[in-house]
CHARMM-style PDB file with segment names, atoms N, HN, CA, C and O in Angstrom:
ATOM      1  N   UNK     1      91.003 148.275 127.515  1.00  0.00      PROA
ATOM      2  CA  UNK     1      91.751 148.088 126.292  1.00  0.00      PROA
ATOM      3  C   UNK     1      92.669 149.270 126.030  1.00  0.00      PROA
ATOM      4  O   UNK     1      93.668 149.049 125.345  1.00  0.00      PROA
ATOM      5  N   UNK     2      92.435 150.606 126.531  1.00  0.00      PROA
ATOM      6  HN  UNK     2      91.624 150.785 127.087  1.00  0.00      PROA
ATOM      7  CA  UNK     2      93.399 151.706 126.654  1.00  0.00      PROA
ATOM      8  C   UNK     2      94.868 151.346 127.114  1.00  0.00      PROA
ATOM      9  O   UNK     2      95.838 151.689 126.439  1.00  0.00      PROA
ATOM     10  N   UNK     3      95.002 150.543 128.452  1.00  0.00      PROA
ATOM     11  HN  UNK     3      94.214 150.264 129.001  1.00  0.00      PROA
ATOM     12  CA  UNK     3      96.498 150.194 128.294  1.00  0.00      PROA
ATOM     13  C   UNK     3      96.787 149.320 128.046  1.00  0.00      PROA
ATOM     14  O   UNK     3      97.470 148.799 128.927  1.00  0.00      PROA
ATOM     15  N   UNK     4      96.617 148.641 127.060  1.00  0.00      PROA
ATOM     16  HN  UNK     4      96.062 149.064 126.344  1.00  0.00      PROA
ATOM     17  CA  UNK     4      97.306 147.437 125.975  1.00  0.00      PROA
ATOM     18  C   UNK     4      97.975 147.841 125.478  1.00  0.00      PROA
ATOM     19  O   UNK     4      97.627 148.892 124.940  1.00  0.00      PROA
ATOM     20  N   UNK     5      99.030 147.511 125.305  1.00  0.00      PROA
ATOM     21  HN  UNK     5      99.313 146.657 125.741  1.00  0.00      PROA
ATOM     22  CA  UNK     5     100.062 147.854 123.964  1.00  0.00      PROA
ATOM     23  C   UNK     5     100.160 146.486 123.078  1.00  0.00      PROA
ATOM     24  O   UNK     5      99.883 145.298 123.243  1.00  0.00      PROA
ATOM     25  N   UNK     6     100.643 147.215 122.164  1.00  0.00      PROA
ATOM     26  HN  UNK     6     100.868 148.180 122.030  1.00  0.00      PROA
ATOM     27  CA  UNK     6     101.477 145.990 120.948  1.00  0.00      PROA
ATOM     28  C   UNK     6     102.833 146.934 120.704  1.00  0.00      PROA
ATOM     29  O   UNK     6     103.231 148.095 120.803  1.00  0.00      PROA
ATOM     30  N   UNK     7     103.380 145.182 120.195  1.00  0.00      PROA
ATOM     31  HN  UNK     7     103.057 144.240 120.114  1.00  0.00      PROA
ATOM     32  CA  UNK     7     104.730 145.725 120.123  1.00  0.00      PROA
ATOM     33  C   UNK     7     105.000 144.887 118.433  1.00  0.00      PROA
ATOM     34  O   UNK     7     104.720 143.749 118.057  1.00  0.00      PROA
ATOM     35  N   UNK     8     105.733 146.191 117.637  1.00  0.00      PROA
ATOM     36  HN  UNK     8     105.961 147.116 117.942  1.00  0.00      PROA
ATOM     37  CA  UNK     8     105.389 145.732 116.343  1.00  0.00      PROA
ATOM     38  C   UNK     8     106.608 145.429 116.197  1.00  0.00      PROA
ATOM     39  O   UNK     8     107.291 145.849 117.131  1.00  0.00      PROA
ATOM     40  N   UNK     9     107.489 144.566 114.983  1.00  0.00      PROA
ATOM     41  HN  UNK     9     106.934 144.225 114.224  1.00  0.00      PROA
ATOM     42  CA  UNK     9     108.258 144.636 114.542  1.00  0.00      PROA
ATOM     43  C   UNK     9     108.529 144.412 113.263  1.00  0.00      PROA
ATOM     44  O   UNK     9     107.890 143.458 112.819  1.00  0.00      PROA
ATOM     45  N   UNK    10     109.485 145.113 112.233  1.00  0.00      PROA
ATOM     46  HN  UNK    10     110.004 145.888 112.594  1.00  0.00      PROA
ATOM     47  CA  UNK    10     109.460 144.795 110.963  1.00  0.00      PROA
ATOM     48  C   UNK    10     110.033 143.916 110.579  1.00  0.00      PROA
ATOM     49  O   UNK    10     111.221 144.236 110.545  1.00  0.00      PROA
ATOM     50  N   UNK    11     109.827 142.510 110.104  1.00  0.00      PROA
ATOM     51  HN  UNK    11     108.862 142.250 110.132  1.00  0.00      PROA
ATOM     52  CA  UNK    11     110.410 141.555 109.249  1.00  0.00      PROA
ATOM     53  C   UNK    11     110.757 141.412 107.815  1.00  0.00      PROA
ATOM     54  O   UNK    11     111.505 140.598 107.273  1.00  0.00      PROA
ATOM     55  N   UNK    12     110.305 142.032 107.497  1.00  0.00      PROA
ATOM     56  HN  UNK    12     109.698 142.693 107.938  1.00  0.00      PROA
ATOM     57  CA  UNK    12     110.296 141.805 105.594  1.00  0.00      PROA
ATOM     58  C   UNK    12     110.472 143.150 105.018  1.00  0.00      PROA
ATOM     59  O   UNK    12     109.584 143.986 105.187  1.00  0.00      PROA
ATOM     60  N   UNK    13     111.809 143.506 104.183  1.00  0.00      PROA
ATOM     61  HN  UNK    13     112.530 142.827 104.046  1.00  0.00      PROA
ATOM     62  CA  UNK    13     111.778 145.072 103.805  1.00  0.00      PROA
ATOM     63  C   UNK    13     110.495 145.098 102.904  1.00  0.00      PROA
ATOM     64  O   UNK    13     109.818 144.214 102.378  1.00  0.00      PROA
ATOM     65  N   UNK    14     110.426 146.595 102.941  1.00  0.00      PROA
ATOM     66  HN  UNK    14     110.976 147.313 103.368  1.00  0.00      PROA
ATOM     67  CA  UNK    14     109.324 147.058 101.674  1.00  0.00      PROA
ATOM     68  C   UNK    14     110.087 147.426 100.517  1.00  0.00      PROA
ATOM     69  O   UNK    14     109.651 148.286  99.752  1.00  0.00      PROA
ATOM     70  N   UNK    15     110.982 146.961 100.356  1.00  0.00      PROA
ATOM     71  HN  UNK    15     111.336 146.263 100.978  1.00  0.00      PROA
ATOM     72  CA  UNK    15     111.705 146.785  98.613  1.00  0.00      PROA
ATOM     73  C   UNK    15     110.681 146.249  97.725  1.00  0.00      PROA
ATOM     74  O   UNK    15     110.457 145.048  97.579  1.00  0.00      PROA
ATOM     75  N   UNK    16     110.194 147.009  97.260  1.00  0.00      PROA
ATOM     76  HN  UNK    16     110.376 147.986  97.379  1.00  0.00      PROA
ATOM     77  CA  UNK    16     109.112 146.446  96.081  1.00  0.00      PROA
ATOM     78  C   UNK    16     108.141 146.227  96.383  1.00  0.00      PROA
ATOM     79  O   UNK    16     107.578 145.234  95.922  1.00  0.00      PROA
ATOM     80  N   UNK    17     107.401 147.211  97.460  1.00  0.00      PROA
ATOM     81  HN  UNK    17     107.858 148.018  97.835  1.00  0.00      PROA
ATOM     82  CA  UNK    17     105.886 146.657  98.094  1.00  0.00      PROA
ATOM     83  C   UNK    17     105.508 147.953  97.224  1.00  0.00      PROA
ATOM     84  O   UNK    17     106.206 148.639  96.477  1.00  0.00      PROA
ATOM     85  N   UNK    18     103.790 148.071  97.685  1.00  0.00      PROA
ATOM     86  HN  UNK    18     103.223 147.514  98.292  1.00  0.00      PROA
ATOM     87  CA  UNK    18     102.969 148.984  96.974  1.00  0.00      PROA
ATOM     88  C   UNK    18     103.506 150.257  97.979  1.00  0.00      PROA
ATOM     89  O   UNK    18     103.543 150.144  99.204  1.00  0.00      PROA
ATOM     90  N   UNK    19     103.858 151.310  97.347  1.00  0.00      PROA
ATOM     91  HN  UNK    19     103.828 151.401  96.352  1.00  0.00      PROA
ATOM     92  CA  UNK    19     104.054 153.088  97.719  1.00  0.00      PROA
ATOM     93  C   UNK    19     102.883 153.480  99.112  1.00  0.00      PROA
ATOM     94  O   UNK    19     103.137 154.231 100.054  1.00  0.00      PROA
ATOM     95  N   UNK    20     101.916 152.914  98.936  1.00  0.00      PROA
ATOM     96  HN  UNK    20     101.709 152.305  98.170  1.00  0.00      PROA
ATOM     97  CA  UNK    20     101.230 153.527  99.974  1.00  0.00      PROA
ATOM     98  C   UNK    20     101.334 152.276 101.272  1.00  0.00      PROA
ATOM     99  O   UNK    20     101.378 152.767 102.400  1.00  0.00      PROA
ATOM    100  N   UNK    21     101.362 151.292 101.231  1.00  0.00      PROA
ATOM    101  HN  UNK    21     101.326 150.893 100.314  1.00  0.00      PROA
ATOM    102  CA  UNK    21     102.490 150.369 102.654  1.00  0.00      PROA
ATOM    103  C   UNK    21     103.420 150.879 102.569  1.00  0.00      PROA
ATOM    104  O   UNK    21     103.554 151.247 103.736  1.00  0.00      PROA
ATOM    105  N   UNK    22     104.603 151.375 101.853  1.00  0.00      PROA
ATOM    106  HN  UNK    22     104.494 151.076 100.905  1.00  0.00      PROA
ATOM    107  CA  UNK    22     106.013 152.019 102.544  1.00  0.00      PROA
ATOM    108  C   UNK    22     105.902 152.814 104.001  1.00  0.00      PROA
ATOM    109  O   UNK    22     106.354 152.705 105.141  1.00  0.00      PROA
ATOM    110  N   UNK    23     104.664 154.025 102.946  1.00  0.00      PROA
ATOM    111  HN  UNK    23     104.296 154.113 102.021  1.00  0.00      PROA
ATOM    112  CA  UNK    23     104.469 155.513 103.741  1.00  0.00      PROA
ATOM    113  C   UNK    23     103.255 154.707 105.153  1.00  0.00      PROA
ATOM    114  O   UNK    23     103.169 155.450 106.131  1.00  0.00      PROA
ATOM    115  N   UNK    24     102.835 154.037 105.213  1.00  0.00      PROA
ATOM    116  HN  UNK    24     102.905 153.434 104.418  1.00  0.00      PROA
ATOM    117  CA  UNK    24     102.500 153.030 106.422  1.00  0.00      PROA
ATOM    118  C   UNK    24     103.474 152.740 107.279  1.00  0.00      PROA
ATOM    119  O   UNK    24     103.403 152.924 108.494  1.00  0.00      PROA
ATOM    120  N   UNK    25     104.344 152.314 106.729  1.00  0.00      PROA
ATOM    121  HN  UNK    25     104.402 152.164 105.742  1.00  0.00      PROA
ATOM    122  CA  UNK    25     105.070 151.413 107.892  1.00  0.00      PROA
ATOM    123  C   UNK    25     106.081 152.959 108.457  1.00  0.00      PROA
ATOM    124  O   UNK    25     106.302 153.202 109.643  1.00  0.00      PROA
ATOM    125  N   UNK    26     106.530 153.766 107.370  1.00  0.00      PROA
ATOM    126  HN  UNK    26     106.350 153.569 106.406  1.00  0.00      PROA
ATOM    127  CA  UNK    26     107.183 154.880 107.950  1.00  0.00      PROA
ATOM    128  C   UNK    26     106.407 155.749 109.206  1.00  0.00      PROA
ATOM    129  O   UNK    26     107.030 155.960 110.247  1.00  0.00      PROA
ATOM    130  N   UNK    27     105.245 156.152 109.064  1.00  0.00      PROA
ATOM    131  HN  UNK    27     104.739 155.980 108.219  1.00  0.00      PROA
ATOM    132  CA  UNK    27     104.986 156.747 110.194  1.00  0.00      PROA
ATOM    133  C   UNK    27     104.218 156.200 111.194  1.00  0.00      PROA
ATOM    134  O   UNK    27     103.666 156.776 112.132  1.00  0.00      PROA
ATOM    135  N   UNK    28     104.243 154.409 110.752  1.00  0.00      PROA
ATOM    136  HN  UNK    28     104.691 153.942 109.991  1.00  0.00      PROA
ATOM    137  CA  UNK    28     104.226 154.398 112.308  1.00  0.00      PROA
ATOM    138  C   UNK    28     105.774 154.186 112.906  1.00  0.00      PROA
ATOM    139  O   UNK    28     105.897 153.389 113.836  1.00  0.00      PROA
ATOM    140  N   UNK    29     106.905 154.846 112.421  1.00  0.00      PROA
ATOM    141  HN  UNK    29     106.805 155.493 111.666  1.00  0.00      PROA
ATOM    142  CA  UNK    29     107.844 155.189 113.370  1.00  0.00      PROA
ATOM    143  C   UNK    29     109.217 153.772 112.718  1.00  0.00      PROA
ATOM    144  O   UNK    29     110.335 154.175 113.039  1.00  0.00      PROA
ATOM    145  N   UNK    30     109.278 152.758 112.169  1.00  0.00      PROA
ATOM    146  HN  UNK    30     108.369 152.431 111.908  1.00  0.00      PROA
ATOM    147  CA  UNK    30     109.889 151.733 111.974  1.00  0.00      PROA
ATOM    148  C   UNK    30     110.522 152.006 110.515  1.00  0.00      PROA
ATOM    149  O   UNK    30     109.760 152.198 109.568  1.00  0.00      PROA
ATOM    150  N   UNK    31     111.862 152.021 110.349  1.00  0.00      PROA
ATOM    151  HN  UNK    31     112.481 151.865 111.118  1.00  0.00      PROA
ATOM    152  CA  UNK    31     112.902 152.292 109.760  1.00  0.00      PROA
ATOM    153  C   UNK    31     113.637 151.643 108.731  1.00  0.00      PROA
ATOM    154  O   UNK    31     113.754 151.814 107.518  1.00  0.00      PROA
ATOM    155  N   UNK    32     114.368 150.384 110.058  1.00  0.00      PROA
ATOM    156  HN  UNK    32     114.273 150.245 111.044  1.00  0.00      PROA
ATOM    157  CA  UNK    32     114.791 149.378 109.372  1.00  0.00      PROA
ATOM    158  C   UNK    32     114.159 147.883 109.884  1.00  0.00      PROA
ATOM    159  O   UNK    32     113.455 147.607 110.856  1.00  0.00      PROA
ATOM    160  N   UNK    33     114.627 147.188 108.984  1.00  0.00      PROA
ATOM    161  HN  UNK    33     115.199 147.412 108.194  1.00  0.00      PROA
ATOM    162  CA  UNK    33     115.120 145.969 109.597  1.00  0.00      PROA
ATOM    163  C   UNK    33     114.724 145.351 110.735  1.00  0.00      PROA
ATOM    164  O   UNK    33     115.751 145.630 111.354  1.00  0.00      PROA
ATOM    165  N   UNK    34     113.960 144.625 111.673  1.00  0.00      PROA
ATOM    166  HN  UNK    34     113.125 144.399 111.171  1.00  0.00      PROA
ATOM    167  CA  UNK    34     113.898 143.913 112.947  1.00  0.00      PROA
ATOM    168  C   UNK    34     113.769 145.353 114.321  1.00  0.00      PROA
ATOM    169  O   UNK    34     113.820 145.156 115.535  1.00  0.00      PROA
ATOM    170  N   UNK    35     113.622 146.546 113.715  1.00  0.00      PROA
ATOM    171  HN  UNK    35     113.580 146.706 112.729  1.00  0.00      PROA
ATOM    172  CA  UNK    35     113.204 147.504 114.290  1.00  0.00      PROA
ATOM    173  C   UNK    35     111.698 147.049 115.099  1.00  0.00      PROA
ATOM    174  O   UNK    35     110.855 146.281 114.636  1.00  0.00      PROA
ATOM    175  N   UNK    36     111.656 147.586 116.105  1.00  0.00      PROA
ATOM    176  HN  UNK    36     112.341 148.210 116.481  1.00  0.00      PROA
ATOM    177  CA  UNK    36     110.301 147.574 116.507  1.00  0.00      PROA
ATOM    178  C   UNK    36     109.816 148.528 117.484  1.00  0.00      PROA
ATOM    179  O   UNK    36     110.580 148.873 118.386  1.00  0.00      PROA
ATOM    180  N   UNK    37     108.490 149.057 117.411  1.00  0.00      PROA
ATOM    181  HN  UNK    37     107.869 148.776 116.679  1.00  0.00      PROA
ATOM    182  CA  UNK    37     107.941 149.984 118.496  1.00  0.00      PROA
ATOM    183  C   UNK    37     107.017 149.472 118.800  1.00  0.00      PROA
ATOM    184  O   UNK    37     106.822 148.329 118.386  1.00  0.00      PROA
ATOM    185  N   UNK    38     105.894 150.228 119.809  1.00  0.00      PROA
ATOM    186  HN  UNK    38     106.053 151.157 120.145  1.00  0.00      PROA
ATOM    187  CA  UNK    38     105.696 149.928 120.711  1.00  0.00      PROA
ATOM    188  C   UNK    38     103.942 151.046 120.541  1.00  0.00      PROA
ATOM    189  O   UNK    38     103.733 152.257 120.617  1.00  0.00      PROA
ATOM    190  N   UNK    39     103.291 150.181 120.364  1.00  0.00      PROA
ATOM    191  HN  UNK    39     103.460 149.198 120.302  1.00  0.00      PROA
ATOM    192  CA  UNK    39     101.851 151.992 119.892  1.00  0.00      PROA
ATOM    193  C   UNK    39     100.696 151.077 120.815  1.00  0.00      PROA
ATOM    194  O   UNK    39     100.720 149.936 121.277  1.00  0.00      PROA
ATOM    195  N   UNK    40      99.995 151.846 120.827  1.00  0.00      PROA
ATOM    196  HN  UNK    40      99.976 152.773 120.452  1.00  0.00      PROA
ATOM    197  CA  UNK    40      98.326 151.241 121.619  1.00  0.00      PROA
ATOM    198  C   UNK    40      97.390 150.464 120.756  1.00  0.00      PROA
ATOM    199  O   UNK    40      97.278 150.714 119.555  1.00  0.00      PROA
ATOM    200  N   UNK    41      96.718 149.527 121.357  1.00  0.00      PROA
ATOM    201  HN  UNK    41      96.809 149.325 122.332  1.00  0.00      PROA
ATOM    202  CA  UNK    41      96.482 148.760 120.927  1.00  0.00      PROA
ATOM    203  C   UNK    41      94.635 149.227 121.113  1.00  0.00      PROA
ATOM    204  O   UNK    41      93.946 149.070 122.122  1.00  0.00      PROA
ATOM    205  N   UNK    42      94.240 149.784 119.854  1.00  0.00      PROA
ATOM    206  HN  UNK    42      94.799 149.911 119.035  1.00  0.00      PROA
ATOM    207  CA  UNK    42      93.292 150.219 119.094  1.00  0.00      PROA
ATOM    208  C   UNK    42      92.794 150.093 118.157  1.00  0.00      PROA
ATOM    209  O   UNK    42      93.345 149.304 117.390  1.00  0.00      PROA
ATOM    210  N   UNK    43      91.595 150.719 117.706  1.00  0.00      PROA
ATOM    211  HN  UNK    43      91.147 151.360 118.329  1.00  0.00      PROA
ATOM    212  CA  UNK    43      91.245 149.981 116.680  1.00  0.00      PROA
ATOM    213  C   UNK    43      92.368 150.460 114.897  1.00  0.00      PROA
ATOM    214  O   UNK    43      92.660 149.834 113.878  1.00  0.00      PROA
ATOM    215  N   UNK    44      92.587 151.604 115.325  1.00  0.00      PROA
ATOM    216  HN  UNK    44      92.350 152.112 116.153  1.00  0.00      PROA
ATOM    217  CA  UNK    44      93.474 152.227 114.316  1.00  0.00      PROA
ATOM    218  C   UNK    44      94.968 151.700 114.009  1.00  0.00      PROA
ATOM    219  O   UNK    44      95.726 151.635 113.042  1.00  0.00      PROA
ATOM    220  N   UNK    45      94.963 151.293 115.660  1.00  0.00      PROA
ATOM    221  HN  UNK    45      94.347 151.346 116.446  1.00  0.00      PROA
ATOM    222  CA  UNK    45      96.056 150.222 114.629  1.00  0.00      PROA
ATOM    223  C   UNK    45      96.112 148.929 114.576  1.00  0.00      PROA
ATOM    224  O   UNK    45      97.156 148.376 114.230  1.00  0.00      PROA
ATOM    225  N   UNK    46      94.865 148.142 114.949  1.00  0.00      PROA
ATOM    226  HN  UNK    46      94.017 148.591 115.230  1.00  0.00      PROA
ATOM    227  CA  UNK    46      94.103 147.379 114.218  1.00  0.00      PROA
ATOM    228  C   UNK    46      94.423 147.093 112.651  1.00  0.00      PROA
ATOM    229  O   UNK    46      94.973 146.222 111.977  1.00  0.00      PROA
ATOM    230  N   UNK    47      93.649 148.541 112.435  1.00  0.00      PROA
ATOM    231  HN  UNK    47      93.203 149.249 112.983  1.00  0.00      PROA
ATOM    232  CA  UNK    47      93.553 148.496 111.309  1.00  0.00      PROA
ATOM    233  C   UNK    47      95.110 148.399 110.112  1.00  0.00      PROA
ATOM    234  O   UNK    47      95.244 147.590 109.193  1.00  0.00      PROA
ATOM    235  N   UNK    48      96.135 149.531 110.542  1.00  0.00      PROA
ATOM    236  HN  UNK    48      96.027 150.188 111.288  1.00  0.00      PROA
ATOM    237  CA  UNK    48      97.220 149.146 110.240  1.00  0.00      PROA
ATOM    238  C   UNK    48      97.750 147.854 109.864  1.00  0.00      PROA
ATOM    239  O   UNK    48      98.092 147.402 108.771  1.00  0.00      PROA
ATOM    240  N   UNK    49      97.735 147.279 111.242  1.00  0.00      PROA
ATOM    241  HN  UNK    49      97.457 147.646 112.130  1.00  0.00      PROA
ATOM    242  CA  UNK    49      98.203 146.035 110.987  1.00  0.00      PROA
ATOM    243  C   UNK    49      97.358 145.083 109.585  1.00  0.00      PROA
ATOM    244  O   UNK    49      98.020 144.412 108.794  1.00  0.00      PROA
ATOM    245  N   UNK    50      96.032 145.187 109.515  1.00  0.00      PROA
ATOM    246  HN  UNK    50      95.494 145.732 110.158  1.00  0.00      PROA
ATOM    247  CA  UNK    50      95.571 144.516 108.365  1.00  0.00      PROA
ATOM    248  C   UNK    50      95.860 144.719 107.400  1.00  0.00      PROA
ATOM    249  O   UNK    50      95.757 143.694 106.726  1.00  0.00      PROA
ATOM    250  N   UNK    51      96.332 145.825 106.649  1.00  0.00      PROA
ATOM    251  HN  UNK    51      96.416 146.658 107.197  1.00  0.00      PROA
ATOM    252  CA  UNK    51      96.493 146.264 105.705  1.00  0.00      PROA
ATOM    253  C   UNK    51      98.227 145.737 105.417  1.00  0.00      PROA
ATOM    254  O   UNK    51      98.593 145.168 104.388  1.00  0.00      PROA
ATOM    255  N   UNK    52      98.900 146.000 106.293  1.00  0.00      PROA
ATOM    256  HN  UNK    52      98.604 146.462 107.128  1.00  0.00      PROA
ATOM    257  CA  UNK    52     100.762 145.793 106.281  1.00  0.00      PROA
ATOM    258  C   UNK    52     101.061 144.485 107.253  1.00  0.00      PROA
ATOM    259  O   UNK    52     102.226 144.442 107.649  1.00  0.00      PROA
ATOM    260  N   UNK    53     100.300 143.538 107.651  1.00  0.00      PROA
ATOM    261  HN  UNK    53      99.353 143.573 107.330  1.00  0.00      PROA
ATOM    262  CA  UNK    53     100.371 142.810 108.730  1.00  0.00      PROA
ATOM    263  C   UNK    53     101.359 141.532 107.751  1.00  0.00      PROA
ATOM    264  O   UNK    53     101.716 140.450 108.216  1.00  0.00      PROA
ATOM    265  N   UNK    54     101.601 141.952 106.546  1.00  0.00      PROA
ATOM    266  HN  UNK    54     101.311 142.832 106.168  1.00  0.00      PROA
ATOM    267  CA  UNK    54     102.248 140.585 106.066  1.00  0.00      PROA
ATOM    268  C   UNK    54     104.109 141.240 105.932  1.00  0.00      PROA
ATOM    269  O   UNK    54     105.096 140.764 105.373  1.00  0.00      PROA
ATOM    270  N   UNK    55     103.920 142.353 106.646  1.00  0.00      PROA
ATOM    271  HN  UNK    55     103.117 142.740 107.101  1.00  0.00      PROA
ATOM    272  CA  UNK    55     105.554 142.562 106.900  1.00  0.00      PROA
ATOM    273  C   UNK    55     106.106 142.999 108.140  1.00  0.00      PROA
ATOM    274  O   UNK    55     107.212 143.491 108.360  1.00  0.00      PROA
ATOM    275  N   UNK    56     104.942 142.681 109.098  1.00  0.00      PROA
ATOM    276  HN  UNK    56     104.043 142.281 108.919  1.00  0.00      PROA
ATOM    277  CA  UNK    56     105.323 142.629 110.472  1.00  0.00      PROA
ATOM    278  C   UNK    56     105.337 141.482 111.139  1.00  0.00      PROA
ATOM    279  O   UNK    56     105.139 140.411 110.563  1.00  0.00      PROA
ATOM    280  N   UNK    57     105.627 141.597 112.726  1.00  0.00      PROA
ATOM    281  HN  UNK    57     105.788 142.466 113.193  1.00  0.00      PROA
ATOM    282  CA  UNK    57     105.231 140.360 113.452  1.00  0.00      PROA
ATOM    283  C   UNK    57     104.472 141.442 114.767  1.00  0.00      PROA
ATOM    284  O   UNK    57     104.931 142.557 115.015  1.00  0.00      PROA
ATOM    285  N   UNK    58     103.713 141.070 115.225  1.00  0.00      PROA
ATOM    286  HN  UNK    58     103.340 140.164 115.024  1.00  0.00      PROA
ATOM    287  CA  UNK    58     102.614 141.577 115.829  1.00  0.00      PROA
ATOM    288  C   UNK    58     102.893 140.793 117.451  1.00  0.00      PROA
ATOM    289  O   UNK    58     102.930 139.567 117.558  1.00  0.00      PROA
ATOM    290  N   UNK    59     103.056 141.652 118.527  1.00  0.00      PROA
ATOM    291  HN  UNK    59     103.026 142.647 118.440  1.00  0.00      PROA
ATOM    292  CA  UNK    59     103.159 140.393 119.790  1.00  0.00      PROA
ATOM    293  C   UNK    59     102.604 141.749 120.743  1.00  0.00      PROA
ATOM    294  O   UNK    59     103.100 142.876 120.733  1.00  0.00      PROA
ATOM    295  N   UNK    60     101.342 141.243 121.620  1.00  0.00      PROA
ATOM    296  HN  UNK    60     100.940 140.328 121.628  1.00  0.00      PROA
ATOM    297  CA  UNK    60     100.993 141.745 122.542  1.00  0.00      PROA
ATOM    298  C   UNK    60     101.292 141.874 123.779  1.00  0.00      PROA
ATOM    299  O   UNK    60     101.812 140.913 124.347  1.00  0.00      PROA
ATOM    300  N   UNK    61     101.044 143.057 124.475  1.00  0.00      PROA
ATOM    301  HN  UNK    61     100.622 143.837 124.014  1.00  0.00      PROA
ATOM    302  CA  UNK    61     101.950 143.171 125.941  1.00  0.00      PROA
ATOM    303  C   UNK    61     100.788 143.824 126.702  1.00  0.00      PROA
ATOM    304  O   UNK    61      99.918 144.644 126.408  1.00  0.00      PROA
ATOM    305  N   UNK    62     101.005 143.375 127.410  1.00  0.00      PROA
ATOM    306  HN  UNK    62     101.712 142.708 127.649  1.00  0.00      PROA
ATOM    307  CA  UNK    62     100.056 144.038 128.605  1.00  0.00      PROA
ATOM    308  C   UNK    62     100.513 144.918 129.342  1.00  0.00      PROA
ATOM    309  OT1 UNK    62      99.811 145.409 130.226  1.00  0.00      PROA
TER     310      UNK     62
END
């Protein structure tokens, strides 16, 4: 499970989300818009994703 990646991308601005999802989605690295990176697929960001997963799209890569 160490080299799994996910590859995230942002769909939905955080214009008017709760202050602590902004500072979420900022360091994991995503900016604007249909931006997307690229992090390991762990439980930590697992967890990420549950918490902000309703302003991403989530697609796994091997």
């Amino acid at each position: 499970m160490a080299d799994k990646k996910m590859k995230l991308t942002l769909v939905k601005s955080t214009i008017g989300c709760v202050p602590k999802h902004k500072k979420i989605i900022e360091s994991m690295g995503l900016r604007k818009l249909q931006h997307s990176v690229v992090l390991p697929d762990n439980d930590s960001t697992r967890g990420i994703i549950r918490q902000v997963g309703y302003l991403l799209k989530v697609e796994e890569q091997a």
